[in-house]
DRENRO-318051 format. One record per atom (N, C-alpha, C): residue number from 0; residue in one letter; atom name; x, y, z. Coordinates in steps of 0.02 Angstrom, whole numbers. Layout:
! DRENRO-318051
<NUM,a,CA,<X,Y,Z>>
...
END
This chain:
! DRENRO-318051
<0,x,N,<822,-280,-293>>
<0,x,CA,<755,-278,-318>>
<0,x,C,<722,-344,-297>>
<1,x,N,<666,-347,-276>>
<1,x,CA,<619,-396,-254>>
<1,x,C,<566,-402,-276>>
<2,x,N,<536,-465,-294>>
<2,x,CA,<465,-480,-316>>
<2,x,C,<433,-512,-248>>
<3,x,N,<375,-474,-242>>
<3,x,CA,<328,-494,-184>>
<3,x,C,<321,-589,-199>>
<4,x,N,<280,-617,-142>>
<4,x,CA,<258,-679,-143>>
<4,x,C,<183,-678,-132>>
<5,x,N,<154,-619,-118>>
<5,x,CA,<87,-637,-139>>
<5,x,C,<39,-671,-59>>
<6,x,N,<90,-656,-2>>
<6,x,CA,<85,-696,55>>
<6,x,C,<11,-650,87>>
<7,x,N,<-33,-730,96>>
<7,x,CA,<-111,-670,101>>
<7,x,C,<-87,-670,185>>
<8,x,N,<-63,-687,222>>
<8,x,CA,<-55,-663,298>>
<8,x,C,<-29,-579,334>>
<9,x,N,<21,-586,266>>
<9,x,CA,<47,-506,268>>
<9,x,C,<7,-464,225>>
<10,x,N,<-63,-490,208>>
<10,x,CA,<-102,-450,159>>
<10,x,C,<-51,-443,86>>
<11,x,N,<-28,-476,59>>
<11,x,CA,<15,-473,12>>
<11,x,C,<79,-396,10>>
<12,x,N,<67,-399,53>>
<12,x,CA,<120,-330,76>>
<12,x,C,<203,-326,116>>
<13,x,N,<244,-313,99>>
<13,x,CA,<317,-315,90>>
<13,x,C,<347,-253,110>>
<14,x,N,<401,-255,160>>
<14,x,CA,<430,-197,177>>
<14,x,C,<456,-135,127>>
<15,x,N,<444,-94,121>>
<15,x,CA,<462,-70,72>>
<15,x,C,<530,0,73>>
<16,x,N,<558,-47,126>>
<16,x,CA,<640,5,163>>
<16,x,C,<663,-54,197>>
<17,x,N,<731,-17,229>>
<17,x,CA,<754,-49,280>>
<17,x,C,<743,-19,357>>
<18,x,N,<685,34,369>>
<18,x,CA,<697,44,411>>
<18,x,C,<720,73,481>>
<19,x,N,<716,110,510>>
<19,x,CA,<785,172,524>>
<19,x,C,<774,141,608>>
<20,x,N,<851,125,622>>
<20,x,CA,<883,97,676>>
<20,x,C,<873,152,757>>
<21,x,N,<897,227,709>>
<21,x,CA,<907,275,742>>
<21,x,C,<857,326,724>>
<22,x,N,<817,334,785>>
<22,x,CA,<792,406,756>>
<22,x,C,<831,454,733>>
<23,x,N,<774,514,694>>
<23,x,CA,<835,569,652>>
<23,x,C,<885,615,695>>
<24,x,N,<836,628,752>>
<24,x,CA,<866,666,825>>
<24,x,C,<943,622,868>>
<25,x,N,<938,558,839>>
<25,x,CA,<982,497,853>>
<25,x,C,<1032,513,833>>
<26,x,N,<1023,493,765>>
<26,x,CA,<1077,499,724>>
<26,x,C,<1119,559,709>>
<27,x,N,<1075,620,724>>
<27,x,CA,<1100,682,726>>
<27,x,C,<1158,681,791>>
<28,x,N,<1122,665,829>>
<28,x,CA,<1192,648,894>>
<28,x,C,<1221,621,888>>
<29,x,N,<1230,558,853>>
<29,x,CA,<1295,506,864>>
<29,x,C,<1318,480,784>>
<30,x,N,<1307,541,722>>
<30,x,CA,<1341,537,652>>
<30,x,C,<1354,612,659>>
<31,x,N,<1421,607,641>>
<31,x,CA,<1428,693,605>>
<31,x,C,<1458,697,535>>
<32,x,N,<1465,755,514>>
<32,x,CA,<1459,760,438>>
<32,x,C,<1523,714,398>>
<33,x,N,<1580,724,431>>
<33,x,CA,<1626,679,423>>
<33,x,C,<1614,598,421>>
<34,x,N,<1587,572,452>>
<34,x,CA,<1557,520,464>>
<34,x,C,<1511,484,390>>
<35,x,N,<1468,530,370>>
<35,x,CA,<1426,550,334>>
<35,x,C,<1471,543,276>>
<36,x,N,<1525,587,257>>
<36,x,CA,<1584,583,192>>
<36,x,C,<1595,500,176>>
<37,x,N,<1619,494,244>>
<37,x,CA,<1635,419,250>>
<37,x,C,<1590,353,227>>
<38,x,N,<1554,366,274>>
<38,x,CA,<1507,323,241>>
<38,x,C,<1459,303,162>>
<39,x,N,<1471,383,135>>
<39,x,CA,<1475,401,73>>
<39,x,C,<1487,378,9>>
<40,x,N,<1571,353,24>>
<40,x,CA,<1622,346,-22>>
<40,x,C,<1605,315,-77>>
<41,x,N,<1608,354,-134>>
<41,x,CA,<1577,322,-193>>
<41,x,C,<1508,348,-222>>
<42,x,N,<1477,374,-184>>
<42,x,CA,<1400,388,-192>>
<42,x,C,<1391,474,-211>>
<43,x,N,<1375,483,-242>>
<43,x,CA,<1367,563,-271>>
<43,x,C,<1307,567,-206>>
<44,x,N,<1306,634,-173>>
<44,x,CA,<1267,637,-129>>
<44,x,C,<1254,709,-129>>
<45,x,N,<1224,752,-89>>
<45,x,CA,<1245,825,-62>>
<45,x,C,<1268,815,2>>
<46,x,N,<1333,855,3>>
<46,x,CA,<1381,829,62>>
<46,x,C,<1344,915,119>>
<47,x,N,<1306,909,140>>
<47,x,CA,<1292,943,220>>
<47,x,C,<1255,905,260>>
<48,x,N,<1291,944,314>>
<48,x,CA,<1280,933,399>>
<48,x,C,<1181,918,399>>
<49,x,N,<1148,914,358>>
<49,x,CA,<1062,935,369>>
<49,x,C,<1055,868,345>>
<50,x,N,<1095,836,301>>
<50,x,CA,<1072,745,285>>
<50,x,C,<1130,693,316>>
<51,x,N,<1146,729,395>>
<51,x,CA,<1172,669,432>>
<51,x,C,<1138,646,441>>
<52,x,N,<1058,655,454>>
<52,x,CA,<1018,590,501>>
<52,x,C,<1000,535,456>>
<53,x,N,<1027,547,384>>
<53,x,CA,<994,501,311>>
<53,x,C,<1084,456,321>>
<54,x,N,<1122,461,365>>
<54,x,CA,<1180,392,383>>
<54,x,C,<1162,339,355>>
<55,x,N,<1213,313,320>>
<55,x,CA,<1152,228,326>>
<55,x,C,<1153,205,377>>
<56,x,N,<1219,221,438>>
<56,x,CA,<1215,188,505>>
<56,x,C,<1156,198,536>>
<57,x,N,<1125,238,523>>
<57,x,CA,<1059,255,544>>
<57,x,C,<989,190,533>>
<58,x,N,<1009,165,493>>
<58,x,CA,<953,127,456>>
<58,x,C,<982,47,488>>
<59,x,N,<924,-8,467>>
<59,x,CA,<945,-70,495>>
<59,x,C,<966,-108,435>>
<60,x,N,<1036,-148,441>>
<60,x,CA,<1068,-170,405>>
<60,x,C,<1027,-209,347>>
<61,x,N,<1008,-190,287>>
<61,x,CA,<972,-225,225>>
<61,x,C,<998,-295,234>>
<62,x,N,<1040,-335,247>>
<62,x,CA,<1030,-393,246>>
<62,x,C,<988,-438,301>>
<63,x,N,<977,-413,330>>
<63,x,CA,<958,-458,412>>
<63,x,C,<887,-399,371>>
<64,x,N,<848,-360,343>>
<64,x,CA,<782,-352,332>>
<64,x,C,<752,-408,277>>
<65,x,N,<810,-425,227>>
<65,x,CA,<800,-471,175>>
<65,x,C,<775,-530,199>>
<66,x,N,<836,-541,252>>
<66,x,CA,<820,-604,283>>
<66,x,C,<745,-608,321>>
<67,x,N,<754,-568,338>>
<67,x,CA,<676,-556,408>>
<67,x,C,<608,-557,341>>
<68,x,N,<624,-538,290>>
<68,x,CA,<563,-513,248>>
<68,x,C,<572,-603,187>>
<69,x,N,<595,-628,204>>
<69,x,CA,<621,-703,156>>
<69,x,C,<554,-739,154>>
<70,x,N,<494,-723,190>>
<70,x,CA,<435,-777,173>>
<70,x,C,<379,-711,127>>
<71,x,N,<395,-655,129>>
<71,x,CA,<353,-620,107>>
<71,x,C,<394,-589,14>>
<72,x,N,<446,-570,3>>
<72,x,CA,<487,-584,-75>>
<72,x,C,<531,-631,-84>>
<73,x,N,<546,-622,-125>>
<73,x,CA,<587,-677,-179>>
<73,x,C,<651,-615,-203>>
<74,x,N,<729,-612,-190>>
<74,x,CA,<767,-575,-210>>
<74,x,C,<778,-587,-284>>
<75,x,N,<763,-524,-343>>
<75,x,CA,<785,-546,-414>>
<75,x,C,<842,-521,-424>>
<76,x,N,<867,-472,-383>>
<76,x,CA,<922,-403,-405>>
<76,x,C,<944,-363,-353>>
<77,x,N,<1026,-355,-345>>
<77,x,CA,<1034,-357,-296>>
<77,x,C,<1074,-281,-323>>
<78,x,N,<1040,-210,-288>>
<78,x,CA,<1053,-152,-334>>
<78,x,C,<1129,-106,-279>>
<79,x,N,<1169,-96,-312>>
<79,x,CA,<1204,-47,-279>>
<79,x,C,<1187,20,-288>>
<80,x,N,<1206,60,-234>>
<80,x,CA,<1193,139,-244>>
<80,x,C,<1239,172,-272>>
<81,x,N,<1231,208,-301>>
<81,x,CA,<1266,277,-363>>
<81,x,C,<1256,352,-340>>
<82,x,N,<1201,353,-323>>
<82,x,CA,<1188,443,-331>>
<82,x,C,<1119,439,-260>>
<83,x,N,<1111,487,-211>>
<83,x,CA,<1065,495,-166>>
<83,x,C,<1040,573,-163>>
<84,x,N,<969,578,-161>>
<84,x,CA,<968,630,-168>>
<84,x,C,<881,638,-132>>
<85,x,N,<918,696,-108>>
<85,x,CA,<863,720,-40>>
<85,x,C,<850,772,-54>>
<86,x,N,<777,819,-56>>
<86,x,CA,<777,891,-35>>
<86,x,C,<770,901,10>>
<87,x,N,<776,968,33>>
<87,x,CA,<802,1003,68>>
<87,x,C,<721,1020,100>>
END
């Protein structure tokens, strides 16, 4: 969790993701559902083949965005994931 800084250059405005590394057509090619389990582990999810392209390998690593985003928030809370959930 992050509190903005209020930075008037970025219009006081803050990334509000990390991002996606891979397009969905990407990631559809180079994650498969197994992959997907894996990367998973721990996370209540819906396990099909239709939310491989939601990988997190897909996305750009949250720390190097934290870092990149370090003049625009202030880190208060640093949240792990539990449960993901997409419709369909």
């Amino acid at each position: 969790m992050v509190q903005g800084k209020g930075n008037a250059l970025s219009l006081c405005s803050a990334p509000h993701g990390a991002g996606r590394l891979h397009s969905r057509a990407q990631a559809r090619r180079m994650f498969t559902q197994d992959d997907l389990r894996q990367a998973m582990g721990g996370i209540e999810y819906r396990d099909d083949v239709a939310f491989v392209d939601e990988i997190p390998g897909a996305y750009k690593p949250i720390d190097t965005v934290m870092r990149d985003a370090a003049d625009l928030v202030d880190i208060r809370h640093k949240l792990r994931q539990i449960v993901n959930v997409k419709g369909e």
